[in-house]
N, CA, C, O and CB atoms as a CASP TS submission, in Angstrom:
PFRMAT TS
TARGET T0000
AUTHOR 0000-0000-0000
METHOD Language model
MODEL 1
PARENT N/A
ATOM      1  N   UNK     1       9.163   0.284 -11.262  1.00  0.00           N
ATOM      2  CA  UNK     1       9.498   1.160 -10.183  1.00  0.00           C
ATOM      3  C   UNK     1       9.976   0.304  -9.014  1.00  0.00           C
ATOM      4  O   UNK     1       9.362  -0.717  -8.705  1.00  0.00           O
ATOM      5  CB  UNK     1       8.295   2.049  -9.791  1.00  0.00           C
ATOM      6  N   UNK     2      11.039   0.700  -8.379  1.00  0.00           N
ATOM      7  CA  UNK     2      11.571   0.121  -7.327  1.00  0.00           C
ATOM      8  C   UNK     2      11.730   0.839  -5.964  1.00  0.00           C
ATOM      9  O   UNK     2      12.605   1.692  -5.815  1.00  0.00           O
ATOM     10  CB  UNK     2      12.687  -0.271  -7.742  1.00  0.00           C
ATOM     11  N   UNK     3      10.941   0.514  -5.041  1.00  0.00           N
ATOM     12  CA  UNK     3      10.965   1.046  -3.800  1.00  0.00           C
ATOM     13  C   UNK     3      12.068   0.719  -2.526  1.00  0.00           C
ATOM     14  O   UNK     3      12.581  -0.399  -2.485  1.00  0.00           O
ATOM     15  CB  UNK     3       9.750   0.746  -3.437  1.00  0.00           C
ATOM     16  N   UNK     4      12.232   1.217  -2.024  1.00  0.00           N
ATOM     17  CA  UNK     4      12.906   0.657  -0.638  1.00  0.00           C
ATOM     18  C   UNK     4      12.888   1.049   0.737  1.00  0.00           C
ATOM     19  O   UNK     4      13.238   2.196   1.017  1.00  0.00           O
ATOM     20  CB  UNK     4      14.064   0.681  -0.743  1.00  0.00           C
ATOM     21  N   UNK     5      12.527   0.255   1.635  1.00  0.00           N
ATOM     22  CA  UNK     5      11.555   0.825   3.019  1.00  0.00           C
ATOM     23  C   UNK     5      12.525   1.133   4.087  1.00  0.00           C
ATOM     24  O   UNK     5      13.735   0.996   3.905  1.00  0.00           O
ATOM     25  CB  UNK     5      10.372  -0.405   3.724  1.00  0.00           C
ATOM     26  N   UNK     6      12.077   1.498   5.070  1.00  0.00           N
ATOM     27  CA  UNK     6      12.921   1.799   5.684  1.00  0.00           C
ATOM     28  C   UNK     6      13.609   1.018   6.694  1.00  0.00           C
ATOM     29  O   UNK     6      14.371   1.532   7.513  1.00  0.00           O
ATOM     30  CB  UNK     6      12.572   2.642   5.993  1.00  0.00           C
ATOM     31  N   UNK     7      13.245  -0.698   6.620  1.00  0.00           N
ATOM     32  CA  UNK     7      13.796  -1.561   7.017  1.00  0.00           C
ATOM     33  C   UNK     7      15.140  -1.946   5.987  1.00  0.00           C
ATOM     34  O   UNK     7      16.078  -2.631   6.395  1.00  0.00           O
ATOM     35  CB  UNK     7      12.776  -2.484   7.249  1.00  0.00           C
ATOM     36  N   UNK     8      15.062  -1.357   4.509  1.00  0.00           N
ATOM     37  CA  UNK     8      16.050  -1.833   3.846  1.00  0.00           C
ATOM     38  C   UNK     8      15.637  -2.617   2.599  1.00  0.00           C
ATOM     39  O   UNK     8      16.232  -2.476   1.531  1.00  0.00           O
ATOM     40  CB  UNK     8      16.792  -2.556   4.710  1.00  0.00           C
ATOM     41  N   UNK     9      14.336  -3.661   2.808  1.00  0.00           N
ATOM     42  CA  UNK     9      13.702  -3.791   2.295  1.00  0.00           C
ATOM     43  C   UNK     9      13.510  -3.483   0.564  1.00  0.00           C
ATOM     44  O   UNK     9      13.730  -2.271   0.565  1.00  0.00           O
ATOM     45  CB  UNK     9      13.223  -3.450   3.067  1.00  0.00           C
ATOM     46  N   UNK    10      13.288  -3.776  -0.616  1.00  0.00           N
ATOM     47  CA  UNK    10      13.004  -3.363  -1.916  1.00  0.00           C
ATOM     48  C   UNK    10      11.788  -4.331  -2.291  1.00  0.00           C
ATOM     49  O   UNK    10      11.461  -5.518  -2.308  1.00  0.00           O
ATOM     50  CB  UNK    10      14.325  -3.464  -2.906  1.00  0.00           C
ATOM     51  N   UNK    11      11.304  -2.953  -2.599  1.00  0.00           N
ATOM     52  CA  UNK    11       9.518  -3.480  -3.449  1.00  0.00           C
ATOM     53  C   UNK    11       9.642  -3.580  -4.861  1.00  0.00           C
ATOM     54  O   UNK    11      10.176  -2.505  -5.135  1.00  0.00           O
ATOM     55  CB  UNK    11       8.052  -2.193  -3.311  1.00  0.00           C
ATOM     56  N   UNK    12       9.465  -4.277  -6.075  1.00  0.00           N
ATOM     57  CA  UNK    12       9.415  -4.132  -7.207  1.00  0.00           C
ATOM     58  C   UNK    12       7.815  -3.630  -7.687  1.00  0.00           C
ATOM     59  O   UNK    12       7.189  -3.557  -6.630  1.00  0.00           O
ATOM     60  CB  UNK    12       9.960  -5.361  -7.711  1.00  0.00           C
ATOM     61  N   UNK    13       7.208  -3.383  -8.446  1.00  0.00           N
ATOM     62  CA  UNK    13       5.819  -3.057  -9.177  1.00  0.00           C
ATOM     63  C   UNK    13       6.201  -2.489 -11.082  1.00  0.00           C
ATOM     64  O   UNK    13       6.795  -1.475 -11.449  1.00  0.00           O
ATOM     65  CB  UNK    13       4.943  -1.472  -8.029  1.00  0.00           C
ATOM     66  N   UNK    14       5.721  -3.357 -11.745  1.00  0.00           N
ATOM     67  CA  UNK    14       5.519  -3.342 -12.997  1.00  0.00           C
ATOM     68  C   UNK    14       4.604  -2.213 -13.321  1.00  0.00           C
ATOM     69  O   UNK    14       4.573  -1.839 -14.494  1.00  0.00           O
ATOM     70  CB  UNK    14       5.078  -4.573 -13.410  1.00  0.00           C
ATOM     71  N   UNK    15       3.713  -1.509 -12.269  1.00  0.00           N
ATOM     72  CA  UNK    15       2.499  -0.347 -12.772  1.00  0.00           C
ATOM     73  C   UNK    15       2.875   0.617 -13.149  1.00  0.00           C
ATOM     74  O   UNK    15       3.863   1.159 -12.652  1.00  0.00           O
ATOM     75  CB  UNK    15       1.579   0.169 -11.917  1.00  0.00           C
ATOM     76  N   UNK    16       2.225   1.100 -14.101  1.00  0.00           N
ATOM     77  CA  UNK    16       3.042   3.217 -14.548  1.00  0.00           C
ATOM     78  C   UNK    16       2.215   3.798 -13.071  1.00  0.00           C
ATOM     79  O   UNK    16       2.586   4.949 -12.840  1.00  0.00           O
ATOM     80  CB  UNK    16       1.980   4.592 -16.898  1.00  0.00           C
ATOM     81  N   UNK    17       1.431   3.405 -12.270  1.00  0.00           N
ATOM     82  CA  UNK    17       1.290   4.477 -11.592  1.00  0.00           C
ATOM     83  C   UNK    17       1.116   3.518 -10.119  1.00  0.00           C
ATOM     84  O   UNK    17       0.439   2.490 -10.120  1.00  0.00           O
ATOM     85  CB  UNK    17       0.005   5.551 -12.191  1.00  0.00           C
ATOM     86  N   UNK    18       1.828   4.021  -8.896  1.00  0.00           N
ATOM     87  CA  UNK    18       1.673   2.881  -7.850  1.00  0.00           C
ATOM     88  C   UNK    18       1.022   4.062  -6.542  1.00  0.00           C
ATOM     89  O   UNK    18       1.301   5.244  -6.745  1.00  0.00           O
ATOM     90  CB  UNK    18       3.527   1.874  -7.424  1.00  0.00           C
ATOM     91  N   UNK    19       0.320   3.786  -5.463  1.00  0.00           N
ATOM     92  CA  UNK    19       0.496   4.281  -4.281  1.00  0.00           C
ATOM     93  C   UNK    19       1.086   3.768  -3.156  1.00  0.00           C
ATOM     94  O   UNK    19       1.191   2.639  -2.678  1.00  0.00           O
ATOM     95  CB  UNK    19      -0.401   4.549  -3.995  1.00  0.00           C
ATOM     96  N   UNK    20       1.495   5.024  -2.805  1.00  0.00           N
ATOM     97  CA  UNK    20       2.469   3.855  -1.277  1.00  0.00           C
ATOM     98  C   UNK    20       1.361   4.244   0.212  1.00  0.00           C
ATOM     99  O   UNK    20       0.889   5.337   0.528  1.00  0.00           O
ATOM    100  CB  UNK    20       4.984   4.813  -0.681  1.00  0.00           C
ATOM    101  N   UNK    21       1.214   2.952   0.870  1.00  0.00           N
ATOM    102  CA  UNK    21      -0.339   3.024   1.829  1.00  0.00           C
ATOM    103  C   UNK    21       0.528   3.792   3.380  1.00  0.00           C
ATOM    104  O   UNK    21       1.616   3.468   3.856  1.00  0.00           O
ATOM    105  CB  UNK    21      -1.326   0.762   2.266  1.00  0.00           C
ATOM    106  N   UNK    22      -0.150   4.542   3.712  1.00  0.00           N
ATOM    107  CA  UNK    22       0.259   5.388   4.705  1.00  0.00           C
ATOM    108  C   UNK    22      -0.607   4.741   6.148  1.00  0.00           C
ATOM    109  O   UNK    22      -0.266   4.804   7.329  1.00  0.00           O
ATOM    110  CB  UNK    22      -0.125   7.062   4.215  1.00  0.00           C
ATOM    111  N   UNK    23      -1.528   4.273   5.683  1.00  0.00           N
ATOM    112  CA  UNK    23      -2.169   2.968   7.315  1.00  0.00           C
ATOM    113  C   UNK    23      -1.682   1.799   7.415  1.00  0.00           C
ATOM    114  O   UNK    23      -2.337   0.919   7.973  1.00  0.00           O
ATOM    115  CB  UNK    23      -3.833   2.358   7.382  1.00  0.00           C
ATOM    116  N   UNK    24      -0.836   1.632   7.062  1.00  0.00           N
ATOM    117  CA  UNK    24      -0.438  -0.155   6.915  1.00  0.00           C
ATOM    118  C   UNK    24      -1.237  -1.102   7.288  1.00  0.00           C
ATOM    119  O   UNK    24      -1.030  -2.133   7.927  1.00  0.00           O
ATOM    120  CB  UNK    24       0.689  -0.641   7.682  1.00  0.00           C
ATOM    121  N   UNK    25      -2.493  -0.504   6.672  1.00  0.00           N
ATOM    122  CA  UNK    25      -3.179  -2.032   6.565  1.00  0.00           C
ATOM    123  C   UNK    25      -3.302  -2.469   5.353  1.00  0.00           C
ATOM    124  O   UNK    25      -4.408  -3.000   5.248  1.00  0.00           O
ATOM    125  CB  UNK    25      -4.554  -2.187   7.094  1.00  0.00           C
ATOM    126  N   UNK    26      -2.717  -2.510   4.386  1.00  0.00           N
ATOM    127  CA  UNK    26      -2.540  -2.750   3.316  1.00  0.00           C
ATOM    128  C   UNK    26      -1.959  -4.494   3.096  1.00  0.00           C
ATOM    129  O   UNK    26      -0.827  -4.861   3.411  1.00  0.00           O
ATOM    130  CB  UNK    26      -1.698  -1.604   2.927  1.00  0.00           C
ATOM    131  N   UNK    27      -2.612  -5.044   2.727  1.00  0.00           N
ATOM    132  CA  UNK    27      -1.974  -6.477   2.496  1.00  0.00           C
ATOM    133  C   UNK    27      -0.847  -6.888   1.559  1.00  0.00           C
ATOM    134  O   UNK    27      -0.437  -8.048   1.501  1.00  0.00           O
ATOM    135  CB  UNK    27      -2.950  -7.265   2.083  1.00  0.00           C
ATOM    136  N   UNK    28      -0.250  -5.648   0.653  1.00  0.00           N
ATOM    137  CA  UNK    28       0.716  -5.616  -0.385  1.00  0.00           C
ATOM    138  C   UNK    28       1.833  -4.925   0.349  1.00  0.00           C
ATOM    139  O   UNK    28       2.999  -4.949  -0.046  1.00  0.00           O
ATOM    140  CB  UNK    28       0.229  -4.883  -1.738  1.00  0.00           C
ATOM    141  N   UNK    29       1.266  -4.075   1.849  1.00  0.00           N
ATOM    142  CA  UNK    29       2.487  -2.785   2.195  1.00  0.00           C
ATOM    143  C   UNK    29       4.176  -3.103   1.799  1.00  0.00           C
ATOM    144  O   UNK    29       4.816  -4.089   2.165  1.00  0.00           O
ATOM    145  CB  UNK    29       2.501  -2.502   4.103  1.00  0.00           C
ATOM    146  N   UNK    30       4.591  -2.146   1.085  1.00  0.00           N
ATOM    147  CA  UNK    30       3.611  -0.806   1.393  1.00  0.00           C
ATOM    148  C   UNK    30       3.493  -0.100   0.173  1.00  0.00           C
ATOM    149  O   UNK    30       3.721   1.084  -0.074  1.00  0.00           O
ATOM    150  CB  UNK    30       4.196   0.292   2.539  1.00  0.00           C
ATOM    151  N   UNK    31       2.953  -1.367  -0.816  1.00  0.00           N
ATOM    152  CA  UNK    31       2.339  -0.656  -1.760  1.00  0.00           C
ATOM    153  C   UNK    31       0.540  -0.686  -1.688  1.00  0.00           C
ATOM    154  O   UNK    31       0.093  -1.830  -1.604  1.00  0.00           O
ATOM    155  CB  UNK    31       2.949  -1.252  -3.092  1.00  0.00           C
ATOM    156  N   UNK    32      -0.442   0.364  -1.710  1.00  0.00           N
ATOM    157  CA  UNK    32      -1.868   0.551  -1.046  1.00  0.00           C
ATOM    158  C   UNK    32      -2.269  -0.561  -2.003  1.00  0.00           C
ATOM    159  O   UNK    32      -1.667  -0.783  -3.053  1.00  0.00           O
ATOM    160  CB  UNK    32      -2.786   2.210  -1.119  1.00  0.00           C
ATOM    161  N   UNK    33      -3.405  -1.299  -1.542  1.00  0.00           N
ATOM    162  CA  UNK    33      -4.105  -2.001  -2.341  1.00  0.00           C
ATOM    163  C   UNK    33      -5.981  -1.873  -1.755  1.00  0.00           C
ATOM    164  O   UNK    33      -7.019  -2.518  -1.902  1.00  0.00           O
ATOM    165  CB  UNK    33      -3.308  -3.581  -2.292  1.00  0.00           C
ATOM    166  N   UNK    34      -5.563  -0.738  -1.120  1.00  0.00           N
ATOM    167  CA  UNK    34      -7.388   0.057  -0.487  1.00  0.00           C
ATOM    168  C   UNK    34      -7.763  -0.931   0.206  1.00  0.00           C
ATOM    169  O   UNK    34      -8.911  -1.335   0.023  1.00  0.00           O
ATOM    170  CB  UNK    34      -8.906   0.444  -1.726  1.00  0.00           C
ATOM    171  N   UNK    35      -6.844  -1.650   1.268  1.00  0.00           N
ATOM    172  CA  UNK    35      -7.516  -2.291   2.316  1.00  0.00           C
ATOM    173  C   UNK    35      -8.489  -1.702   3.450  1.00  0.00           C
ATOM    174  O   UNK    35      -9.314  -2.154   4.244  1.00  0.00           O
ATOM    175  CB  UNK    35      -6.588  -2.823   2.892  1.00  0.00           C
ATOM    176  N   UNK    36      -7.884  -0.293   3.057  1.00  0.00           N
ATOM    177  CA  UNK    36      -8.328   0.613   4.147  1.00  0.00           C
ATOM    178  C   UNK    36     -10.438   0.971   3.727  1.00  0.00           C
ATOM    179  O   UNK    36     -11.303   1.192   4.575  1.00  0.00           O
ATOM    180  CB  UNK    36      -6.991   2.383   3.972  1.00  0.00           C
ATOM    181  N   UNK    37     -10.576   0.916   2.610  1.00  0.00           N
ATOM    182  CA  UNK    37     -11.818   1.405   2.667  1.00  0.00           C
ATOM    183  C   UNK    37     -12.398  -0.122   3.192  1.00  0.00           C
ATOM    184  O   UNK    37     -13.527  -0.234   3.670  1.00  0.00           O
ATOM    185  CB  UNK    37     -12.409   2.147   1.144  1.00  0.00           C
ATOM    186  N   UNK    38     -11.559  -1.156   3.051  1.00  0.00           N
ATOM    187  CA  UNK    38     -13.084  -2.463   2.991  1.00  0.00           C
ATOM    188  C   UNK    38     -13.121  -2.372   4.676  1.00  0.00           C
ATOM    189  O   UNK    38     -13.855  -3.229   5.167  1.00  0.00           O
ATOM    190  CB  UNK    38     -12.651  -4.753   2.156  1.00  0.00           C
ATOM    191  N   UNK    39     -12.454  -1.478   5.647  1.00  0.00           N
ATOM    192  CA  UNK    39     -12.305  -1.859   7.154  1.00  0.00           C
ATOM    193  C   UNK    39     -12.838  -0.869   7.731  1.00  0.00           C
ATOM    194  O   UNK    39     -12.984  -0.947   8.951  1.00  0.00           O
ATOM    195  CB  UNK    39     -10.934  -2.093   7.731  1.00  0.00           C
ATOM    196  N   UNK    40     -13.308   0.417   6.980  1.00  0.00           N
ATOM    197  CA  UNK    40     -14.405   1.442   7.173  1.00  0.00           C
ATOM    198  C   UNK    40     -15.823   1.071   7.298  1.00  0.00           C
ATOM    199  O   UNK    40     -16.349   0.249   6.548  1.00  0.00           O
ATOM    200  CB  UNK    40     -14.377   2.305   6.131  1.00  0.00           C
ATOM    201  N   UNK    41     -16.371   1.613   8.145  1.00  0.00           N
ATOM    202  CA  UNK    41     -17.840   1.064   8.643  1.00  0.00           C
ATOM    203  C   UNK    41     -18.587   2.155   7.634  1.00  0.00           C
ATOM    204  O   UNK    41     -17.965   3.145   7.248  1.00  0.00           O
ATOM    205  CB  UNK    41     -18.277   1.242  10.645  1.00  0.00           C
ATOM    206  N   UNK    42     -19.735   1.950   7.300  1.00  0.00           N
ATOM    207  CA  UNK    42     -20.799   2.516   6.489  1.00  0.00           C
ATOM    208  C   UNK    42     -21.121   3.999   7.533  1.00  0.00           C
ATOM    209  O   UNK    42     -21.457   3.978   8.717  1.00  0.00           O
ATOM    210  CB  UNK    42     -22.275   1.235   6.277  1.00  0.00           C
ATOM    211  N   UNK    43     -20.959   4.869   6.914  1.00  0.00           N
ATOM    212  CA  UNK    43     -21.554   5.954   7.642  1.00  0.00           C
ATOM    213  C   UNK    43     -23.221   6.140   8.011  1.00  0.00           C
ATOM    214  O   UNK    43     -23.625   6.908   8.884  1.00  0.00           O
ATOM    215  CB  UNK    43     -21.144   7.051   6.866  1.00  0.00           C
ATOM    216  N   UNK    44     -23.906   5.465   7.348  1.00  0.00           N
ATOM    217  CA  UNK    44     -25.473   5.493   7.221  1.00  0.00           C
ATOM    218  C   UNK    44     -25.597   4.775   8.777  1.00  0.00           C
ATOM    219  O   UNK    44     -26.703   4.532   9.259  1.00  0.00           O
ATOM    220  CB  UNK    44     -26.268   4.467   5.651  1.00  0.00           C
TER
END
């Protein structure tokens, strides 16, 4: 699958199934790699 951002930009990914990260905190952006849960505080 081949993406392309809106800088122009093209992402390649070999996966049958990819997400694209909508917080850009993603260290792959802007394909998600769930950076977002490790920067969530524990609700307890």
């Amino acid at each position: 699958m081949r993406i392309v951002t809106e800088d122009g930009d093209e992402v390649e990914s070999d996966r049958f199934v990819v997400a694209i990260c909508r917080c850009r905190r993603s260290e792959r952006y802007p394909l998600c790699d769930t950076s977002h849960r490790r920067s969530r505080r524990d609700p307890r």
